[in-house]
C-alpha positions as CSV (number, residue, x, y, z in Angstrom):
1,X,16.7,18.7,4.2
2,X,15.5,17.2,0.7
3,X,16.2,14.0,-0.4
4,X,18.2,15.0,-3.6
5,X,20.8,15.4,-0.5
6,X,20.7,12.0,-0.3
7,X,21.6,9.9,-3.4
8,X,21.4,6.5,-1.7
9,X,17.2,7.1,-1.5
10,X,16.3,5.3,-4.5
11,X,13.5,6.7,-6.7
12,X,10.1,5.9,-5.5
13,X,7.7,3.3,-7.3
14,X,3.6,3.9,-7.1
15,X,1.6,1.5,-4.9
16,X,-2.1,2.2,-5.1
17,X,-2.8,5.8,-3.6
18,X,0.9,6.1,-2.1
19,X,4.3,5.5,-3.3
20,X,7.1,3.7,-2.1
21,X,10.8,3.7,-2.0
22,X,12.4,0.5,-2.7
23,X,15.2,-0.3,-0.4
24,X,16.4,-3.3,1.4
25,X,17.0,-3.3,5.5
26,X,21.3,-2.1,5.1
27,X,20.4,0.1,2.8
28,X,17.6,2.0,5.2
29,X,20.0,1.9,8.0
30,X,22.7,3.4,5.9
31,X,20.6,6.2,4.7
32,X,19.0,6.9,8.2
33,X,22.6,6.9,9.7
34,X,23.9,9.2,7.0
35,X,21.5,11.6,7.0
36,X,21.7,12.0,10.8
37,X,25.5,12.2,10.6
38,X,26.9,12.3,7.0
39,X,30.1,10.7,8.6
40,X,28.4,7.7,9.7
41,X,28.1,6.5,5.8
42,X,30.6,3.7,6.7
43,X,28.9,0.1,5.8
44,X,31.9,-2.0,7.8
45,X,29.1,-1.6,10.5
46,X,26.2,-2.8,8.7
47,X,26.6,-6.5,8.6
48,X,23.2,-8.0,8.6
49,X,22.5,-11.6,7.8
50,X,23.7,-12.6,4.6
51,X,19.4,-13.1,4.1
52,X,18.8,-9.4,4.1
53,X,21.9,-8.1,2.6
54,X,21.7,-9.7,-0.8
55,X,20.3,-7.2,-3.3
56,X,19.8,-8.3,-6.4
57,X,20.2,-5.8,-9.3
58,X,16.7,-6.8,-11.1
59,X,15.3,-4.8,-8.2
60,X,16.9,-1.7,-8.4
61,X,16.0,-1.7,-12.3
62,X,13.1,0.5,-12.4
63,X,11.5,2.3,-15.5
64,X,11.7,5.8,-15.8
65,X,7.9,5.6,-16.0
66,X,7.3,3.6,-12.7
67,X,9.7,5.8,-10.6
68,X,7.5,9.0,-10.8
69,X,4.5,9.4,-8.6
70,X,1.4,11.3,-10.7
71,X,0.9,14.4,-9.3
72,X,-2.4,13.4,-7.6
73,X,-0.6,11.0,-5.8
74,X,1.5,13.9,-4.1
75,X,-1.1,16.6,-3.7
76,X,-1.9,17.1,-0.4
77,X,-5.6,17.9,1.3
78,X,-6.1,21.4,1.6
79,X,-7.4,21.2,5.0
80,X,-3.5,19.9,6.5
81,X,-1.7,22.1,7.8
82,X,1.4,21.0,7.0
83,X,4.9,23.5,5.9
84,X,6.4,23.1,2.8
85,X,7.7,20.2,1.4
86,X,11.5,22.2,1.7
87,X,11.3,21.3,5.4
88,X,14.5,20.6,7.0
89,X,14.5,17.4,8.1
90,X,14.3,13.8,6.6
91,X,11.0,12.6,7.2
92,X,10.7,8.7,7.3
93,X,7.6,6.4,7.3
94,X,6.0,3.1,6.7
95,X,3.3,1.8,4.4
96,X,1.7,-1.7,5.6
97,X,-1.5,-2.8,4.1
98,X,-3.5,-1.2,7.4
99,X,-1.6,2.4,5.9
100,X,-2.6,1.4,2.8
101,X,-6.3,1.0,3.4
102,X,-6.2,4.1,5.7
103,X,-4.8,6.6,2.7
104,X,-6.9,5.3,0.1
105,X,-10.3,6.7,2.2
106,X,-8.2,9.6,4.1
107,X,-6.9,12.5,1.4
108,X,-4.8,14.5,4.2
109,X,-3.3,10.9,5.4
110,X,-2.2,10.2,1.6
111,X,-0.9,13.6,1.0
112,X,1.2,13.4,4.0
113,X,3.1,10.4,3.4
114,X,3.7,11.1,-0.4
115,X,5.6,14.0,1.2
116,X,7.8,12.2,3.1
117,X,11.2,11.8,1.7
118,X,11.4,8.1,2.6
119,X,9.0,5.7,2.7
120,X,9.2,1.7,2.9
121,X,7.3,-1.6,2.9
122,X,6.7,-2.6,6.5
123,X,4.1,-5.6,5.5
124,X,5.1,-8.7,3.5
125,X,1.3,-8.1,2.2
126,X,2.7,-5.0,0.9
127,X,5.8,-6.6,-0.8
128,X,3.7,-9.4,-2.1
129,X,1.4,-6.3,-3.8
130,X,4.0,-4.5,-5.3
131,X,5.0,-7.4,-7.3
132,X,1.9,-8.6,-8.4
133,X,1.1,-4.6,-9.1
134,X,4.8,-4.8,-11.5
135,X,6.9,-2.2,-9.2
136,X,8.2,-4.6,-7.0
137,X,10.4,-3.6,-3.8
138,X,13.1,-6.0,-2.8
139,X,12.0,-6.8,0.6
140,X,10.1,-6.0,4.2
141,X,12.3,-3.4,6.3
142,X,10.6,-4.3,9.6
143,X,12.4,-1.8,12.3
144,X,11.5,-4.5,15.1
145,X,13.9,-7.3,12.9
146,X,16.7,-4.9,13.1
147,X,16.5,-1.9,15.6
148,X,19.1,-3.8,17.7
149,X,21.7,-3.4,14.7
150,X,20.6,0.0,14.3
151,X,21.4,0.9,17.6
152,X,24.9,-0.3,18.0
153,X,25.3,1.7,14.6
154,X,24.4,5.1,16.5
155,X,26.5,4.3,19.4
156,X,29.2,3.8,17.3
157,X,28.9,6.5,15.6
158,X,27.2,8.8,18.4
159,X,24.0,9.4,16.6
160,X,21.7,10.7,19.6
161,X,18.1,9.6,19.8
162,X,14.8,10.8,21.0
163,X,11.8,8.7,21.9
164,X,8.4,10.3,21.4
165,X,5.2,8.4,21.7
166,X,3.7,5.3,23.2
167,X,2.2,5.3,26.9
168,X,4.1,6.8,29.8
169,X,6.8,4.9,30.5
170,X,7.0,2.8,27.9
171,X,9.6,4.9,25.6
172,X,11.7,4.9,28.7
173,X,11.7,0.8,29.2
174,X,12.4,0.8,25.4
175,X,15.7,3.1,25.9
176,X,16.8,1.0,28.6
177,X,16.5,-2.4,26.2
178,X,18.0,-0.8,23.3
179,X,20.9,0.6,25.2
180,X,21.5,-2.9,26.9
181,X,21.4,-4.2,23.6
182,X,24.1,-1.2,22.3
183,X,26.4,0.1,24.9
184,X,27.4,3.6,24.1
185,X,24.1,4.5,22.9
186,X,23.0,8.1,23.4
187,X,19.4,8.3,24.2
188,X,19.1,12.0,24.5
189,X,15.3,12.1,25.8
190,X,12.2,10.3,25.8
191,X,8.4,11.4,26.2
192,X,5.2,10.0,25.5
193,X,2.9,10.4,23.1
194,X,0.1,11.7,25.0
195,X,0.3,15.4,24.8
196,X,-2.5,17.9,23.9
197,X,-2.0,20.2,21.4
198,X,-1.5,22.9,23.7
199,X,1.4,21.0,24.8
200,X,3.0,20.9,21.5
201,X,5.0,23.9,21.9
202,X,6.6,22.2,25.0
203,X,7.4,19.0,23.5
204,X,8.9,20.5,20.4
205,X,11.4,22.5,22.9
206,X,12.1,19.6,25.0
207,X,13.5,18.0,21.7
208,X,15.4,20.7,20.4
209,X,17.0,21.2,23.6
210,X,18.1,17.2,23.6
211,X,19.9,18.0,20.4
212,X,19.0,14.3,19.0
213,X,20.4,13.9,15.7
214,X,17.3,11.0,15.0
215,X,13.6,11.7,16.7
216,X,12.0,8.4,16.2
217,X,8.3,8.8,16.3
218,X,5.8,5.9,17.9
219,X,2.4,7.2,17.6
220,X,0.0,5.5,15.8
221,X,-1.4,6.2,11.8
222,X,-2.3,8.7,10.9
223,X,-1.2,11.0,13.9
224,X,2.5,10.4,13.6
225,X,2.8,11.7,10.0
226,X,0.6,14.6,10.3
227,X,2.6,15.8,13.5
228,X,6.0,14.9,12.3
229,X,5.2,17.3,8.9
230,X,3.7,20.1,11.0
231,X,6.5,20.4,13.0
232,X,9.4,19.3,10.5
233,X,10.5,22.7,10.5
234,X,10.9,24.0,13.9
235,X,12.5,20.8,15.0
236,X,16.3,21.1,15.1
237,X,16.6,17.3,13.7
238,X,18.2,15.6,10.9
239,X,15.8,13.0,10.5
240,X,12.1,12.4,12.2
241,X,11.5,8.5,11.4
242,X,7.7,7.3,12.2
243,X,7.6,3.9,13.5
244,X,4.1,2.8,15.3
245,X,4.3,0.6,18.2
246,X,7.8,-0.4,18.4
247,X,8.6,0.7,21.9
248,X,5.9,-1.5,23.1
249,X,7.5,-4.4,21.7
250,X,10.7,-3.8,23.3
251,X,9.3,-2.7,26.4
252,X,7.6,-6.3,27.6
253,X,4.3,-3.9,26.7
254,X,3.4,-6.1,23.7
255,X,4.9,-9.6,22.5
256,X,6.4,-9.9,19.0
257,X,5.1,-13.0,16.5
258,X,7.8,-15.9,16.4
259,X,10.1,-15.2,13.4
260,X,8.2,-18.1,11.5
261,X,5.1,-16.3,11.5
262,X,6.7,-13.0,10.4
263,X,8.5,-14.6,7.6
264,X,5.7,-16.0,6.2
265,X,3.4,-13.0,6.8
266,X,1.3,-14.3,9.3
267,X,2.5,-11.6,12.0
268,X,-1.3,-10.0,11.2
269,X,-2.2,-13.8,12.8
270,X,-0.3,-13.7,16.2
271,X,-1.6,-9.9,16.9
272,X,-5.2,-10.5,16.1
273,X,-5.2,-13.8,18.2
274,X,-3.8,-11.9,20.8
275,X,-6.6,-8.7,20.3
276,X,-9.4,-10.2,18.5
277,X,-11.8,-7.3,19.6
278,X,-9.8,-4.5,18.6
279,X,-8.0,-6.1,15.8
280,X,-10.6,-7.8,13.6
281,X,-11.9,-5.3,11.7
282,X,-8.6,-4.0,10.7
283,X,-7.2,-7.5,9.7
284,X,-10.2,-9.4,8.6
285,X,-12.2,-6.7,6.8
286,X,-9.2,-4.8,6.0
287,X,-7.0,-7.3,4.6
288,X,-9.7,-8.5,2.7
289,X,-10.1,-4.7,1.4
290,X,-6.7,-4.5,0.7
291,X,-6.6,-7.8,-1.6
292,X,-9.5,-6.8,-3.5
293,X,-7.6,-3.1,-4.1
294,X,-4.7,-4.5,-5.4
295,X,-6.5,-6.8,-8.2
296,X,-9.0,-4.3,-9.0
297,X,-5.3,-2.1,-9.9
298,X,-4.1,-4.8,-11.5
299,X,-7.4,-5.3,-14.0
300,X,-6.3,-1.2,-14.8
């Protein structure tokens, strides 16, 4: 499934290595619904805060010279061993300014995610960037701000889900809070993410048997990607959307930053007082690294 199937995707801007697609949160929902069930394109179900629905038009305007990736951009490492980019689902993914850091130094990482066919700002660092870098995207689609919308979309309009990734258990607890949160909701499976490759074969047939129309990935970067391109093609799925650790943090696995913080793009604050010894490089050395990347791009 390409994404000229899907009109609503708007053309992508650069950002750094990568690329992104700018969209605001109703417009991501509406595209993920669609594309898992062209039926479900009705937006009488989308009602968001009046915050996160109000697109402006300035930032849809994009030059014709800013919407085209350069072809280094979308060339992929020789060494993945990824299918065609004619693979038959819609593969979905995130950029934050960890991703960002992580595809400038990792060629098969980068060429991965310029492949996919949508790709959005989960960061505020990242939406800060793309301004200052003069391809701005209108806003952070954060999946943990509206996944409970998003749910009571699919049940409404039975989109099936599967749940892959996390630790055992935990995609499970996840189901059972999303489908309190939407009644109706079809989860169709759920495994973790802990599998060998030898048990890839399995997993892929326990997902095609589910018959999901959305397989929502939760493994970590760069993992998630690389799998969810490998095995876009023998998955009988609409749409295969990458998302990190969500289901821990609807799973009472790992708290969520108070909406304050997250508005003002301080989430990178809460989590690294919370794991200072696993987190510090990443936020203190990386966010540094990402600042400096963006104004040495900007000097260009």
């Amino acid at each position: 499934m390409t994404t000229e199937a899907f009109p609503e995707i708007p053309a992508a801007v650069p950002f750094l290595e990568c690329r992104l697609h700018p969209v605001t949160t109703p417009q991501f929902m509406r595209i993920l619904a669609g594309a898992a069930k062209p039926s479900a394109l009705s937006t009488q179900h989308l009602a968001l805060s009046s915050q996160s629905s109000a697109l402006s038009t300035q930032h849809l305007a994009l030059s014709s010279q800013s919407s085209a990736p350069s072809t280094q951009h979308s060339a992929l490492s020789s060494q993945s061993s990824a299918p065609s980019t004619q693979h038959s689902a819609l593969l979905v993914t995130y950029l934050n300014a960890h991703c960002s850091n992580l595809a400038a130094r990792d060629a098969e990482y980068r060429g991965a995610v310029n492949r996919f066919g949508l790709v959005y700002a989960d960061g505020q660092g990242v939406v800060w960037a793309s301004r200052a870098l003069g391809a701005p995207v209108p806003e952070r689609v954060n999946a943990g701000d509206f996944i409970p919308d998003f749910c009571r979309l699919c049940a409404s309009e039975g989109i099936r889900l599967f749940l892959l990734g996390s630790y055992e258990g935990v995609p499970e607890r996840a189901a059972q809070t999303w489908s309190k949160a939407a009644p109706g909701l079809t989860v169709a499976g759920t495994r973790h993410g802990f599998f060998t490759p030898e048990e890839e074969e399995s997993v892929a047939a326990a997902i095609n048997a589910a018959r999901p129309d959305i397989l929502i990935v939760g493994m970590s970067a760069p993992r998630q990607e690389l799998w969810a391109l490998r095995w876009a093609q023998r998955l009988h799925v609409p749409v295969i959307w990458c998302v990190g650790a969500l289901f821990e943090y609807f799973s009472d696995t790992r708290p969520r930053a108070p909406v304050w913080m997250r508005r003002a793009g301080l989430e990178w604050l809460f989590r690294l007082a919370l794991e200072p010894r696993r987190l510090w490089r990443r936020y203190l050395v990386g966010n540094a690294r990402f600042v400096w990347r963006v104004l040495r791009a900007r000097r260009k």
